[in-house]
N, C-alpha and C positions, 0 to 999 in steps of 0.2 A: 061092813062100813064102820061096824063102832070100833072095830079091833086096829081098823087102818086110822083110825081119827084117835085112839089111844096111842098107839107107836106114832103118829107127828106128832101128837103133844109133847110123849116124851123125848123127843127130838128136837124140839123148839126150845126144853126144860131144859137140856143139856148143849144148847148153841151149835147144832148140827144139822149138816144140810139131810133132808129124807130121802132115799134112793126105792124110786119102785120098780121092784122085777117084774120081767113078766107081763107087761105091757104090751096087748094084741089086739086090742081091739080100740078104736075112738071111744067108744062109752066110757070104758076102764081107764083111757089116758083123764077124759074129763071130770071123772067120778075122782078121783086120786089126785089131778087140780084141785077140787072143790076142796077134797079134805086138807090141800095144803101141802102135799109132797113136793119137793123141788125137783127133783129130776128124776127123770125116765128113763126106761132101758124096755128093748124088747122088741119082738118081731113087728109090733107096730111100726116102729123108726127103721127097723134095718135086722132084715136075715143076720144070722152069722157070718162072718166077711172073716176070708184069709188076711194074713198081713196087710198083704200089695192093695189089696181090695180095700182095708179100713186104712190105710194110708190118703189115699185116692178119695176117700169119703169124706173124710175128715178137712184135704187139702180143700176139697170140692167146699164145704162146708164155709171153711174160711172167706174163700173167694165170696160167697153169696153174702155172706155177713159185712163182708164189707164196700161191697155192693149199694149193701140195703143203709149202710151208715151214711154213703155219699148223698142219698136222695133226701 
């Protein structure tokens, strides 16, 4: 944890968004909120997707977001 709360500081120091790999589990997505990373990446959110597949996710993605903005 101090090493992941080192790399966002220095992240925030240099006006850059934090990217965390390797996110697989809820704990780890929360743990890595706490410390401040902005965004996620990892089998938590989604397997490895072919094109067609991260096309489709992505599109799917949209739709829900804008979805969630009308309510």
């Amino acid at each position: 944890a101090d090493i992941i709360r080192t790399i966002v500081a220095l992240g925030r120091s240099q006006k850059v968004e934090v990217i965390a790999e390797y996110v697989e589990t809820l704990e780890q997505r929360m743990m890595l909120a706490d410390l401040g990373c902005d965004i996620f990446q990892g089998y938590f959110h989604s397997p490895a997707l072919s094109e067609g597949h991260c096309i489709a996710y992505f599109a799917k993605s949209q739709t829900v977001q804008a979805e969630a903005h009308r309510v």
